[in-house]
Residue frames as a rotation matrix with the C-alpha (Angstrom) as fourth column:
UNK 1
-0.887 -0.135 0.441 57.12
0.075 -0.985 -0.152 6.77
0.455 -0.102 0.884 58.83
UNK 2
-0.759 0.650 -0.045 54.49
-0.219 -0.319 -0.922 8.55
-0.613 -0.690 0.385 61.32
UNK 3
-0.215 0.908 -0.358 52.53
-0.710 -0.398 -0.581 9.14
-0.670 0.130 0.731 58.14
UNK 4
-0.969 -0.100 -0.228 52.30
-0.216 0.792 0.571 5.55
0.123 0.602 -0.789 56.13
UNK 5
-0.247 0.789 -0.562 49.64
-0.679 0.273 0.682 3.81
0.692 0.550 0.468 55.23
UNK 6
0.310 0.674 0.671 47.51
-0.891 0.453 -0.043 1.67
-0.333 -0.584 0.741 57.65
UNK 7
-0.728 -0.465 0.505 48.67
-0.393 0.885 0.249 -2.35
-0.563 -0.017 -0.827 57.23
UNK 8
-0.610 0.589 -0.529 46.14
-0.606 0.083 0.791 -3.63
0.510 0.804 0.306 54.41
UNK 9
-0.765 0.574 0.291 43.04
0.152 0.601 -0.785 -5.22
-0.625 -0.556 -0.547 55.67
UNK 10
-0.879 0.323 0.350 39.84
0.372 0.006 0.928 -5.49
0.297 0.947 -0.125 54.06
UNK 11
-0.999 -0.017 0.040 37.67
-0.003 -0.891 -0.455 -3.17
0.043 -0.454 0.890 53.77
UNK 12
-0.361 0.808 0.466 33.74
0.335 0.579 -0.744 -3.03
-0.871 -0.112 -0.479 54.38
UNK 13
-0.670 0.018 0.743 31.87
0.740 0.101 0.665 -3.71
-0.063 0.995 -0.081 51.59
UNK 14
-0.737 0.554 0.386 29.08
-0.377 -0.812 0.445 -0.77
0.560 0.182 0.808 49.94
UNK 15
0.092 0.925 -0.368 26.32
0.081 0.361 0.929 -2.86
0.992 -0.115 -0.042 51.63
UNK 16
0.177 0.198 -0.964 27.89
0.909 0.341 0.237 -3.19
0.376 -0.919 -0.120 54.91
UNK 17
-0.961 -0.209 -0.183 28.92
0.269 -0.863 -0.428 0.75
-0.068 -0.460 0.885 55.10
UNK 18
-0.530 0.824 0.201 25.40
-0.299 -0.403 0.865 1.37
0.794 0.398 0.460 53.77
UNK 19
0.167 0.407 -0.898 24.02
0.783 0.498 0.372 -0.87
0.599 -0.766 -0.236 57.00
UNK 20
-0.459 -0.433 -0.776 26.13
0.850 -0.469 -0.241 1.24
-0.260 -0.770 0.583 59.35
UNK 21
-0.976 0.215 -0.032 24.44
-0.214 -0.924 0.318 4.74
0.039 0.317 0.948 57.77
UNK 22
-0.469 0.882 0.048 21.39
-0.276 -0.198 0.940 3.74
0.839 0.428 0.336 57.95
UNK 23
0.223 -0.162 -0.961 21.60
0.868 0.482 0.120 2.05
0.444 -0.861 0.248 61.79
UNK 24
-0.793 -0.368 -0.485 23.12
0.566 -0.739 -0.365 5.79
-0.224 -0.565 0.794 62.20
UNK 25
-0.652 0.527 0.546 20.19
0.593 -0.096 0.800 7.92
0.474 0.845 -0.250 60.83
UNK 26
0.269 0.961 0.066 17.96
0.601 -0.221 0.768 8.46
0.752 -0.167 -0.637 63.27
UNK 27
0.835 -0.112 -0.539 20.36
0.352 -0.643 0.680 9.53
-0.423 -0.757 -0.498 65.67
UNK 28
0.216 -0.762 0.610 22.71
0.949 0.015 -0.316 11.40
0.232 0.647 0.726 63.39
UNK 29
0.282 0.043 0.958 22.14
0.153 -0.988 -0.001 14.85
0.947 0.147 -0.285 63.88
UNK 30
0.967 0.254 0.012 22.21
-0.094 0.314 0.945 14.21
0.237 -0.915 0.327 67.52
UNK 31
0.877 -0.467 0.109 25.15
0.478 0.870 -0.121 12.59
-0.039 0.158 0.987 67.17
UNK 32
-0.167 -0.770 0.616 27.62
0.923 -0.342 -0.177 15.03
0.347 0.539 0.768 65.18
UNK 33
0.712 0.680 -0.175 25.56
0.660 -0.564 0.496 18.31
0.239 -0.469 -0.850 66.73
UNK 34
0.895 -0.241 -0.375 27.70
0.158 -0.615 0.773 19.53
-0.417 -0.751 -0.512 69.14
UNK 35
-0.131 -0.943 0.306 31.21
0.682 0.138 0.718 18.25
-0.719 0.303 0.625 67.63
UNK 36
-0.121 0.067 0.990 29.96
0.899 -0.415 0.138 20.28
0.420 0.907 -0.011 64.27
UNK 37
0.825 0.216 0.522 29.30
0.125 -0.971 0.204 23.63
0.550 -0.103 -0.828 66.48
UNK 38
0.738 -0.653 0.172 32.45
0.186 0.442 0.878 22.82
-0.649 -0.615 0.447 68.63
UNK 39
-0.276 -0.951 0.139 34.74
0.534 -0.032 0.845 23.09
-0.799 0.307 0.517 65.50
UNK 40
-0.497 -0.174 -0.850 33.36
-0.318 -0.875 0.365 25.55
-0.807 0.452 0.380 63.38
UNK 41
-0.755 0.202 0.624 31.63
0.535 0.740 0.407 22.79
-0.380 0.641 -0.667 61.04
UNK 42
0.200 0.953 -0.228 27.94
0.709 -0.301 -0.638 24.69
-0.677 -0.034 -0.735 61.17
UNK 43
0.367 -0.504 -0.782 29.97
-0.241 -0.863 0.443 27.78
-0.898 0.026 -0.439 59.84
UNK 44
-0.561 -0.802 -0.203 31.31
-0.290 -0.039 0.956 26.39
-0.775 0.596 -0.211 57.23
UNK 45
-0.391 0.584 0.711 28.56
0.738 0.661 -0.138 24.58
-0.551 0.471 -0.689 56.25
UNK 46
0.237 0.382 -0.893 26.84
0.342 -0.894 -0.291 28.01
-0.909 -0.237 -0.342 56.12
UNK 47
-0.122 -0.964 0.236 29.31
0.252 0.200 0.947 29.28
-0.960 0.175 0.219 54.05
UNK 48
-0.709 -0.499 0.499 29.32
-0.262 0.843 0.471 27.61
-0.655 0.203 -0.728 51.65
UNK 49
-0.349 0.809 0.474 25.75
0.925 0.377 0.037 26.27
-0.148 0.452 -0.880 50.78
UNK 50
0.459 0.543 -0.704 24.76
0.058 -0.808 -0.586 30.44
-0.887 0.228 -0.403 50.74
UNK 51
-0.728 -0.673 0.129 27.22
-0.059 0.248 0.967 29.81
-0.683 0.697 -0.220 47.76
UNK 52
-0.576 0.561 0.594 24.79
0.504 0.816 -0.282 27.63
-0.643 0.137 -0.753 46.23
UNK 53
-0.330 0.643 -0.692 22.06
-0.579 -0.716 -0.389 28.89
-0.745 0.272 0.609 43.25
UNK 54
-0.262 0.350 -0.899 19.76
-0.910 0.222 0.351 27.65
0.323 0.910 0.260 40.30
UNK 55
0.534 0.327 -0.780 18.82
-0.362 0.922 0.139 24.08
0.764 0.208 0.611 39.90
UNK 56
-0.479 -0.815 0.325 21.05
-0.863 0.372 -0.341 22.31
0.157 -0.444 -0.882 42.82
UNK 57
0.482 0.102 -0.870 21.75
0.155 0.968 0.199 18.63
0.863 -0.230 0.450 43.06
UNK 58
0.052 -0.761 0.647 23.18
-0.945 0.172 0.279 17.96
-0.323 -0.626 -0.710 46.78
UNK 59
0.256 -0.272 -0.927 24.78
-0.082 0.950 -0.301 14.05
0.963 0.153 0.221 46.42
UNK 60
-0.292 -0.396 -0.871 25.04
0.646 0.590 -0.484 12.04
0.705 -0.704 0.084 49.41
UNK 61
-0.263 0.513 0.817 22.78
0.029 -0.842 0.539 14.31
0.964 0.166 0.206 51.00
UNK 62
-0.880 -0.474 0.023 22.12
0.018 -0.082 -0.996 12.77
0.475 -0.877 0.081 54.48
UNK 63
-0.278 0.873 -0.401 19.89
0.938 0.156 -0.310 13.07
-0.208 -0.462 -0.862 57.15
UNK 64
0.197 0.140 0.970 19.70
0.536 -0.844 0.013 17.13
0.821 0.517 -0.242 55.24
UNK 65
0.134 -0.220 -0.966 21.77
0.681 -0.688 0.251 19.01
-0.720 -0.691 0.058 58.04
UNK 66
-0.780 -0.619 -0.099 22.38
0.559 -0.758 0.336 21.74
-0.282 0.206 0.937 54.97
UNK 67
-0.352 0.836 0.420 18.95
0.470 -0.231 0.852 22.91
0.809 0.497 -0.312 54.16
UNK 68
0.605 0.716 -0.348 18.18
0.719 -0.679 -0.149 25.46
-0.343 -0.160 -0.925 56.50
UNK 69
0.032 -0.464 -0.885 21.55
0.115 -0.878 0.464 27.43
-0.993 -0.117 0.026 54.92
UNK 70
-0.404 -0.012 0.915 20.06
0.903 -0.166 0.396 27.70
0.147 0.986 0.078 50.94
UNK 71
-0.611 0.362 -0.704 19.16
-0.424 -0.901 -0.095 31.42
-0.668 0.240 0.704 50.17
UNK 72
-0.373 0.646 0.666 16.13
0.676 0.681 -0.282 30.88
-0.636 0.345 -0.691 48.80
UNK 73
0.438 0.071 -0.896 16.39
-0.432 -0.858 -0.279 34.35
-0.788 0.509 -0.345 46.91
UNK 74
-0.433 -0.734 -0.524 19.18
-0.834 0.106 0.541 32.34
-0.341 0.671 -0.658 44.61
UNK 75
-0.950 -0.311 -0.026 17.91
-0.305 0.908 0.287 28.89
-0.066 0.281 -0.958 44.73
UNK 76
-0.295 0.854 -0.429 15.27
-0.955 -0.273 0.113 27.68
-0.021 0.443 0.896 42.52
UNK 77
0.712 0.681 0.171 15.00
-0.642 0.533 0.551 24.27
0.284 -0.502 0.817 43.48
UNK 78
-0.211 -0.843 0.494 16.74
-0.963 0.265 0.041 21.40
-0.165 -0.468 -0.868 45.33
UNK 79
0.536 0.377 -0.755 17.40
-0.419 0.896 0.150 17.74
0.733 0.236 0.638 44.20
UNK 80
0.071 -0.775 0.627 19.08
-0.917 0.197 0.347 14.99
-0.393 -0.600 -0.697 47.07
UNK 81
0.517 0.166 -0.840 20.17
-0.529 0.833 -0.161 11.95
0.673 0.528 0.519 46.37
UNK 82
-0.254 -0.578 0.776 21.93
-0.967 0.180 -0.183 9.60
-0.034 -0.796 -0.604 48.95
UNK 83
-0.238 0.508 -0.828 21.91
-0.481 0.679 0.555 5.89
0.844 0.530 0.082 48.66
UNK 84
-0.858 0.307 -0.411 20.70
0.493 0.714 -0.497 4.94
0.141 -0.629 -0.764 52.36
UNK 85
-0.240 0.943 0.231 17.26
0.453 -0.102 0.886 4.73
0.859 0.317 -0.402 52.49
UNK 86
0.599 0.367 -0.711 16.70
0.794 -0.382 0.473 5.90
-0.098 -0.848 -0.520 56.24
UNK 87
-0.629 -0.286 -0.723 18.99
0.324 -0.942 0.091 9.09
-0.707 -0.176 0.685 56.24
UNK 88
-0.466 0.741 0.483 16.41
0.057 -0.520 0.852 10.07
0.883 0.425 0.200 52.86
UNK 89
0.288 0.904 -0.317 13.61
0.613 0.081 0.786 9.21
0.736 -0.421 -0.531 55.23
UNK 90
-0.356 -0.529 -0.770 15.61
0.772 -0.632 0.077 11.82
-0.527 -0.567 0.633 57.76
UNK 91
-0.960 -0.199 -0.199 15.94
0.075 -0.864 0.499 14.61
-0.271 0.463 0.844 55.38
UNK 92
-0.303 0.946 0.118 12.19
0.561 0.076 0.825 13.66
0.771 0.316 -0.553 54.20
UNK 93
-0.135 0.175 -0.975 11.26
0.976 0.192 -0.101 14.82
0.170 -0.966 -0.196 57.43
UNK 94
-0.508 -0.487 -0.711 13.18
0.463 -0.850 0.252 18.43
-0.726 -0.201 0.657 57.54
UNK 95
-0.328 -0.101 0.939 11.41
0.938 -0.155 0.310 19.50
0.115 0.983 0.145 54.45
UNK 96
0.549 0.808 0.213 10.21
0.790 -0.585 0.183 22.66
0.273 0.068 -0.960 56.27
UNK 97
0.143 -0.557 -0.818 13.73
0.120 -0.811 0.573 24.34
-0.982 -0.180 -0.049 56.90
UNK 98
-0.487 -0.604 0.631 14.10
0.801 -0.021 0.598 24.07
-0.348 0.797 0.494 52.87
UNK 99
0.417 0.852 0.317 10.78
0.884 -0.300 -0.359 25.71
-0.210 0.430 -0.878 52.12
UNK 100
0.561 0.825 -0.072 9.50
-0.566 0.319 -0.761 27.47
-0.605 0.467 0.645 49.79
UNK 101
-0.293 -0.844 -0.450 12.48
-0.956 0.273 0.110 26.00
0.030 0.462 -0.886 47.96
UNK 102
0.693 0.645 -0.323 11.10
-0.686 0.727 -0.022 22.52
0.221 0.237 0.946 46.33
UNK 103
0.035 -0.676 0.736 12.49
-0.873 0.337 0.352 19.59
-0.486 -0.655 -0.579 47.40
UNK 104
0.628 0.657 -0.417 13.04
-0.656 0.735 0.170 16.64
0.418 0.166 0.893 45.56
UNK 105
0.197 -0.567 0.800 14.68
-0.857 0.296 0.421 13.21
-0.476 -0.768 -0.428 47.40
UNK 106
0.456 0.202 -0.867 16.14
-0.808 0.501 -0.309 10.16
0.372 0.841 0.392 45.18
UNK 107
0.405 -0.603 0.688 17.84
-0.282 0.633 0.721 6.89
-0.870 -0.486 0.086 46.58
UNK 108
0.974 -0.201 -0.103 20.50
-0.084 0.103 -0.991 6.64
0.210 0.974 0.083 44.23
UNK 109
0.376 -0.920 0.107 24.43
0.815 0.383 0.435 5.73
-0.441 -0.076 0.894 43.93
UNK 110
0.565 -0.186 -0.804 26.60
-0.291 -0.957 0.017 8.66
-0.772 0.224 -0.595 43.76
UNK 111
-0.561 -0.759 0.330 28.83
-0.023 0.414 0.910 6.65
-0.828 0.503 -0.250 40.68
UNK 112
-0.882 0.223 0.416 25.76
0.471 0.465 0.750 6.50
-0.026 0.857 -0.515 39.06
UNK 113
-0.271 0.768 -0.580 23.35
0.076 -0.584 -0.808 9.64
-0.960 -0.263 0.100 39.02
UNK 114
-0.361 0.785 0.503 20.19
0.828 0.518 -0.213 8.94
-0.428 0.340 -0.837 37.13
UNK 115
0.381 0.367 -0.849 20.46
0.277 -0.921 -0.274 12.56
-0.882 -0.131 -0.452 35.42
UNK 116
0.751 -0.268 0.603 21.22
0.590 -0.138 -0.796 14.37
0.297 0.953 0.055 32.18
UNK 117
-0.052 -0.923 -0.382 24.01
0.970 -0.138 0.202 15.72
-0.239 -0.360 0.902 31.56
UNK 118
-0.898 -0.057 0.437 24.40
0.148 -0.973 0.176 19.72
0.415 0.222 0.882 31.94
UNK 119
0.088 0.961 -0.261 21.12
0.678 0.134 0.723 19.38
0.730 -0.241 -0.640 34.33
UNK 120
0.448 -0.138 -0.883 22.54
0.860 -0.205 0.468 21.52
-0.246 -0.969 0.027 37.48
UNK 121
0.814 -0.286 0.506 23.52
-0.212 -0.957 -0.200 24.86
0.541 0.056 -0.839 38.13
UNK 122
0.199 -0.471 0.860 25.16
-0.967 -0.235 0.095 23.59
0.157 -0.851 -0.502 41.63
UNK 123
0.494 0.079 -0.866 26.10
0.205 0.957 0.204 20.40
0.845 -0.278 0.457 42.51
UNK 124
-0.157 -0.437 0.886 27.16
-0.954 -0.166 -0.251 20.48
0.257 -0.884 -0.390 46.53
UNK 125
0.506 0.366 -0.781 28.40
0.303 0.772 0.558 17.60
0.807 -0.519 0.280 48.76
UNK 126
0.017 -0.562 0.827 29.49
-0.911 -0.349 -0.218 17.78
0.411 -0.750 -0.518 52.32
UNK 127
-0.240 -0.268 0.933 31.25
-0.718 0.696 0.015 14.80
-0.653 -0.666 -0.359 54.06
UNK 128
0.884 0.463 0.060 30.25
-0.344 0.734 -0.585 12.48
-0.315 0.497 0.809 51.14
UNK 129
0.313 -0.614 -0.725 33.71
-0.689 0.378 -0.618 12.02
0.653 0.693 -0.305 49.21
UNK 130
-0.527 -0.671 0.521 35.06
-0.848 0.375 -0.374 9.92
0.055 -0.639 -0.767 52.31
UNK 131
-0.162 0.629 0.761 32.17
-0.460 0.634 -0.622 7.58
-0.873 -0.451 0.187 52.46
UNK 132
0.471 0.497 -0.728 32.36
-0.875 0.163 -0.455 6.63
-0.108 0.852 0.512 48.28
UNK 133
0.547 -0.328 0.770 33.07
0.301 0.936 0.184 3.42
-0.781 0.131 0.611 47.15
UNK 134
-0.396 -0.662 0.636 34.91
0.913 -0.357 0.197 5.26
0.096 0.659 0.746 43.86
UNK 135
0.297 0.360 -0.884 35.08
0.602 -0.789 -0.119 8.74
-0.741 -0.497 -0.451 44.57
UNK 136
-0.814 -0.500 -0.296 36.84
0.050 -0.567 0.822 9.61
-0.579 0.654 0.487 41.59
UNK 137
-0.618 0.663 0.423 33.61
0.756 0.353 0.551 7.91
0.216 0.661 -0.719 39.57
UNK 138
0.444 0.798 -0.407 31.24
0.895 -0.416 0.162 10.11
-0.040 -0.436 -0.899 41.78
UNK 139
0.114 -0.042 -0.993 32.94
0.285 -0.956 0.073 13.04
-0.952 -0.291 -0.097 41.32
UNK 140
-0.991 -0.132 0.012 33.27
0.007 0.041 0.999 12.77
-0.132 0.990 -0.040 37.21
UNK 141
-0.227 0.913 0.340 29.09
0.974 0.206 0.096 12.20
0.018 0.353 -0.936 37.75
UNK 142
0.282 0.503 -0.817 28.85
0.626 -0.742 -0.241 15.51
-0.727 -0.444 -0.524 39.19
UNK 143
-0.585 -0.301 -0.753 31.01
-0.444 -0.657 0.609 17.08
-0.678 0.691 0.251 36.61
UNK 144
-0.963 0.252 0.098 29.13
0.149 0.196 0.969 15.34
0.225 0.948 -0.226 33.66
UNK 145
-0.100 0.981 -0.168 25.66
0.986 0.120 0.116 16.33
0.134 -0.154 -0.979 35.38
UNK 146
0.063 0.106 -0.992 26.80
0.437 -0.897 -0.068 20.19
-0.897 -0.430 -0.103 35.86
UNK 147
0.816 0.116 0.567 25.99
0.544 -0.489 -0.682 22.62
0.198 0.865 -0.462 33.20
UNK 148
0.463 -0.768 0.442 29.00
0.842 0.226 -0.490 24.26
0.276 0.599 0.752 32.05
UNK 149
-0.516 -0.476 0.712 29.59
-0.132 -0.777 -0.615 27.64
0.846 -0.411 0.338 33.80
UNK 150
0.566 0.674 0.475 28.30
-0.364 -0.312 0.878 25.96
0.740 -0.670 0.069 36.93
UNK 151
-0.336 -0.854 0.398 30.32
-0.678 -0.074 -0.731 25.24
0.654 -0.515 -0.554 40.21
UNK 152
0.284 -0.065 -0.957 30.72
0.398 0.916 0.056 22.13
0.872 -0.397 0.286 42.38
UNK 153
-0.232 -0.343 0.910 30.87
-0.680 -0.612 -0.404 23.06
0.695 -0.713 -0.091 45.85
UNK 154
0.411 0.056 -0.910 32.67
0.250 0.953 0.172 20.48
0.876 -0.298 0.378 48.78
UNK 155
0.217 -0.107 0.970 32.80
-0.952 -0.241 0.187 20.43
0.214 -0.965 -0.154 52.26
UNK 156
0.389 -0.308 -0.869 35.12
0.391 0.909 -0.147 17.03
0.835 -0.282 0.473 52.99
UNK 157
0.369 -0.763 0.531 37.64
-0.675 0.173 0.718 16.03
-0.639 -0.623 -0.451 56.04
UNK 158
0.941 -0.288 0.178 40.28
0.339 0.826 -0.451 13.93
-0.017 0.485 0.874 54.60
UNK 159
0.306 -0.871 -0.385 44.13
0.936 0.350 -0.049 13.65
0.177 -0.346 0.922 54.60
UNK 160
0.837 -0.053 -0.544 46.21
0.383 -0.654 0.652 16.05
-0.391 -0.754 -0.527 56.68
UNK 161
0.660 -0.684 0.310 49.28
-0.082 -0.477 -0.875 18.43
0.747 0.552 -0.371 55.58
UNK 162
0.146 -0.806 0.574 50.84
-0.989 -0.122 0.079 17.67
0.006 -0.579 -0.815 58.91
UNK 163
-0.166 -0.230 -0.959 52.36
-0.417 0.898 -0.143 14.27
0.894 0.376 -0.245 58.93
UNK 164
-0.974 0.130 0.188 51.77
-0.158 0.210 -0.965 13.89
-0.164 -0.969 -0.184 62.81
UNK 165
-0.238 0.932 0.273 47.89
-0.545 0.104 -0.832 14.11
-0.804 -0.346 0.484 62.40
UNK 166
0.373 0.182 -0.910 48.06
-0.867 0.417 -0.272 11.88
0.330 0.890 0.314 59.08
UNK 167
-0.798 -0.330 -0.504 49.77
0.021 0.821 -0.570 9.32
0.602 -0.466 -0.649 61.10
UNK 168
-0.726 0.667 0.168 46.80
-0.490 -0.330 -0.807 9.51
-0.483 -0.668 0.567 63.39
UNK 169
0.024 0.779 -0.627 44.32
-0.933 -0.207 -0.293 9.30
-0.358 0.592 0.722 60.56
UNK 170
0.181 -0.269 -0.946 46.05
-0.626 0.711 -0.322 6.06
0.759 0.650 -0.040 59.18
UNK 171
-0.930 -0.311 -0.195 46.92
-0.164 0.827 -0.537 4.22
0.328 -0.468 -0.821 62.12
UNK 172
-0.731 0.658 0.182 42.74
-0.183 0.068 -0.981 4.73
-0.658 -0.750 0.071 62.89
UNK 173
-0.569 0.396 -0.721 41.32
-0.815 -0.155 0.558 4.49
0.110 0.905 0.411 59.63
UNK 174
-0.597 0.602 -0.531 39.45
-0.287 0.457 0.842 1.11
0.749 0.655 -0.100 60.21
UNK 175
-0.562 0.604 -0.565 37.97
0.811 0.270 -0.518 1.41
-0.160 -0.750 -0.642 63.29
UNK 176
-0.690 0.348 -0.635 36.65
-0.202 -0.935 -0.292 4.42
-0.695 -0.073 0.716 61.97
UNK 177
-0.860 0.138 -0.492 35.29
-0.388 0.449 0.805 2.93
0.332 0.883 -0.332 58.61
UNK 178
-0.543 0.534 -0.648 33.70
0.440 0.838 0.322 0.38
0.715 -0.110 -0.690 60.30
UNK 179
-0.545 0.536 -0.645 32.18
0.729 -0.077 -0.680 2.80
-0.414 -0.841 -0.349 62.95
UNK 180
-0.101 0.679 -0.728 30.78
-0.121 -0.734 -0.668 5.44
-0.988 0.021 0.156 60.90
UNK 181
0.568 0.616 0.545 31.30
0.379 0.392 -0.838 4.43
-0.730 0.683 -0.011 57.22
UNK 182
0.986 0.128 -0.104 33.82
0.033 -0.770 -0.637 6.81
-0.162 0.624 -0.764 56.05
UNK 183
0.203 -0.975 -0.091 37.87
0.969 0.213 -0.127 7.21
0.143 -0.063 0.988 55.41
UNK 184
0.978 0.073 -0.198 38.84
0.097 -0.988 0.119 10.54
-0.187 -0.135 -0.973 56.38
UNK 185
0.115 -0.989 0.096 42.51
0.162 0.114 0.980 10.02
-0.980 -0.097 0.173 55.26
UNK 186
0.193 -0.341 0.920 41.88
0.952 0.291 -0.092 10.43
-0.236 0.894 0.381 51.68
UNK 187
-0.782 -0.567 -0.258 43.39
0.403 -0.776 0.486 12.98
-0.476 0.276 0.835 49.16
UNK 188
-0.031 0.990 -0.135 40.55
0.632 -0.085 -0.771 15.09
-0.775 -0.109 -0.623 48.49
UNK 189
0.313 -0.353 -0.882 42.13
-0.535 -0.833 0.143 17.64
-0.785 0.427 -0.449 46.25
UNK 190
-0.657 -0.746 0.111 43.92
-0.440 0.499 0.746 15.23
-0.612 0.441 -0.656 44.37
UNK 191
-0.579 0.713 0.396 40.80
0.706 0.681 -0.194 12.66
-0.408 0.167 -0.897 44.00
UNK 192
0.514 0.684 -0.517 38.94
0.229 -0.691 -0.685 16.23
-0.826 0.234 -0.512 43.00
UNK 193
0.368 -0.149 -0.918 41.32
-0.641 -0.755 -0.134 16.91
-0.673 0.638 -0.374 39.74
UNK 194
-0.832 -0.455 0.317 41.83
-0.258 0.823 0.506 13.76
-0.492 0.339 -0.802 38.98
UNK 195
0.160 0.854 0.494 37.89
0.820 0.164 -0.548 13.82
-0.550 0.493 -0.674 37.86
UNK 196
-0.189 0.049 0.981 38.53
0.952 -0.235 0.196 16.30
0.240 0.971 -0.002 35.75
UNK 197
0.432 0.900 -0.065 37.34
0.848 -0.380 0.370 19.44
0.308 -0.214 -0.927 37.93
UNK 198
-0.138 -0.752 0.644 39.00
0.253 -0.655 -0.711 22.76
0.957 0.065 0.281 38.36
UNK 199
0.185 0.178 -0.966 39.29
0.974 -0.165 0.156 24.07
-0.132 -0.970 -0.204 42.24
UNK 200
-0.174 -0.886 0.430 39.23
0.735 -0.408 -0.542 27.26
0.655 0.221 0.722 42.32
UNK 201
0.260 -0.163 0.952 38.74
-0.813 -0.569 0.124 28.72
0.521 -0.806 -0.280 45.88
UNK 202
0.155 -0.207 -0.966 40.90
0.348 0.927 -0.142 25.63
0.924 -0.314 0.216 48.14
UNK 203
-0.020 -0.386 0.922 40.38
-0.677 -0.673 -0.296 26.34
0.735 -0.631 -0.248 51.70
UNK 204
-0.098 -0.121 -0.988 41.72
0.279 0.949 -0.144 24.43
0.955 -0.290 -0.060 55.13
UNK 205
0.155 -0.085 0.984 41.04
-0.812 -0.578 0.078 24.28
0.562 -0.811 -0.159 58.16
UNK 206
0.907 0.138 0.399 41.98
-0.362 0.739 0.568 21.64
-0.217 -0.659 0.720 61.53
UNK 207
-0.051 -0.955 0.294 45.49
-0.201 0.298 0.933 21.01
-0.978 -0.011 -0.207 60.70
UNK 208
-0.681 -0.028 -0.732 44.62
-0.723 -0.132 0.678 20.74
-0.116 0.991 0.069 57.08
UNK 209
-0.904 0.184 0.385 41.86
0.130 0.978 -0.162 17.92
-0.407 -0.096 -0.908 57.17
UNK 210
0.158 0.945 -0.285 38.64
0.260 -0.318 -0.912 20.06
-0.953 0.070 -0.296 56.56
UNK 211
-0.644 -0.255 0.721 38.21
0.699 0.185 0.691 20.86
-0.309 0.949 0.059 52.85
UNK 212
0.192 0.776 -0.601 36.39
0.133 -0.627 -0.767 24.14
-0.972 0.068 -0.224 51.75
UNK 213
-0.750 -0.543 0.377 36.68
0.420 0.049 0.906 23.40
-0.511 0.838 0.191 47.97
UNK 214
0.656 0.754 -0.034 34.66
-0.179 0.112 -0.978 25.20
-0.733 0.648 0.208 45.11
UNK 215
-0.557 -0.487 0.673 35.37
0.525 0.422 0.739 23.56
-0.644 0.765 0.020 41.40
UNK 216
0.079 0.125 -0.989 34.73
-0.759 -0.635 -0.141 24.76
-0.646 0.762 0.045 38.17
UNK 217
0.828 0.317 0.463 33.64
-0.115 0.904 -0.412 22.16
-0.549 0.287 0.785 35.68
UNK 218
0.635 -0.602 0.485 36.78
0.665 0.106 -0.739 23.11
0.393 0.792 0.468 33.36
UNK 219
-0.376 -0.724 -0.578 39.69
0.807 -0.562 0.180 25.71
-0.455 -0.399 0.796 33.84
UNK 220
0.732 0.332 -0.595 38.79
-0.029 -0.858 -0.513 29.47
-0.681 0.393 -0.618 32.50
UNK 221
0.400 -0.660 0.636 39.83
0.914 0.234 -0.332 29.89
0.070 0.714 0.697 29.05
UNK 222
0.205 -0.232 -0.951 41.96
0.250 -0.927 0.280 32.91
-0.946 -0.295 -0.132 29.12
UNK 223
0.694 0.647 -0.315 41.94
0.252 -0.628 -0.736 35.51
-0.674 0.432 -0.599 26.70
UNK 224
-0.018 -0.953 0.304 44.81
0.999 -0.005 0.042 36.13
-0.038 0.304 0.952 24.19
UNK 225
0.323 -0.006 -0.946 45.71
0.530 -0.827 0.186 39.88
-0.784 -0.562 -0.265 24.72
């Protein structure tokens, strides 16, 4: 079928996708710019991160393209974490669209955030689930690192609802990989409740590839009447 799976091949390891992100860094922003104001990407990003309040962890944070859209009326400080060392040294850079909003900036493995648990109001990632080595692991940190009435809030690309542009996705999947670092074919929803995390606003856009997900660390308990 159109939409099958890509012929098995091996994939790059965490070190070599980590090369390729950090080789991209300096000219990331540069890079994605236009294509992100082109398809509505900026907008969403927007969104979204005004979304955002209390303590926030971003994961896989980047070269910080979301820090000039925190509301610094809500948000009381920001933590990033991202495990290539030159897209920090990006975002290190930017620290004056975050302001006054504190910044802090960790090299760290999303599978394995160096935090207590129940530490975050917010946890936000954008474009990060495609690029994990276990996304399911990295999305169970965020839930065990959010405090309990707080919300997870993702901004992926990953597998299509039309089988024409999922055949697409899969028959390109490792020249992509290997050119930017990321799978954009995965189930994002799926891989998002399979950690354990409730969705509860699921919006698409692009033939169904974008992902405008907020989660809820649990389901709401409902009331008996």
């Amino acid at each position: 079928m159109l939409s099958s799976p890509p012929v098995a091949k091996p994939c790059p390891s965490e070190r070599t996708r980590r090369d390729i992100f950090d080789g991209l860094a300096k000219k990331w922003d540069s890079t994605v710019r236009f294509d992100e104001f082109k398809s509505g990407i900026g907008r969403c990003r927007r969104r979204l991160i005004q979304r955002a309040e209390g303590d926030v962890l971003e994961v896989a944070i980047g070269s910080g393209r979301n820090f000039s859209y925190y509301n610094s009326a809500k948000v009381r400080s920001v933590t990033g974490v991202d495990f290539s060392r030159a897209m920090l040294e990006v975002a290190d850079g930017k620290r004056a669209e975050l302001q006054p909003i504190p910044l802090k900036l960790k090299l760290a493995h999303s599978q394995r955030l160096d935090f207590q648990d129940g530490a975050f109001d917010t946890v936000v990632d954008t474009f990060g689930i495609c690029s994990f080595e276990e996304p399911v692991e990295a999305l169970r940190e965020m839930r065990r690192v959010l405090k309990d009435d707080g919300q997870v809030l993702l901004l992926e690309h990953g597998a299509s609802n039309w089988e024409m542009v999922q055949g697409l996705l899969n028959r390109s999947i490792h020249g992509h990989v290997e050119k930017y670092g990321c799978y954009p074919n995965r189930k994002i929803a799926a891989l998002v409740r399979e950690a354990g995390l409730h969705i509860v606003l699921d919006e698409r856009k692009h033939f169904g590839t974008t992902y405008v997900l907020v989660c809820r660390k649990s389901a709401p308990v409902l009331e008996e009447e």
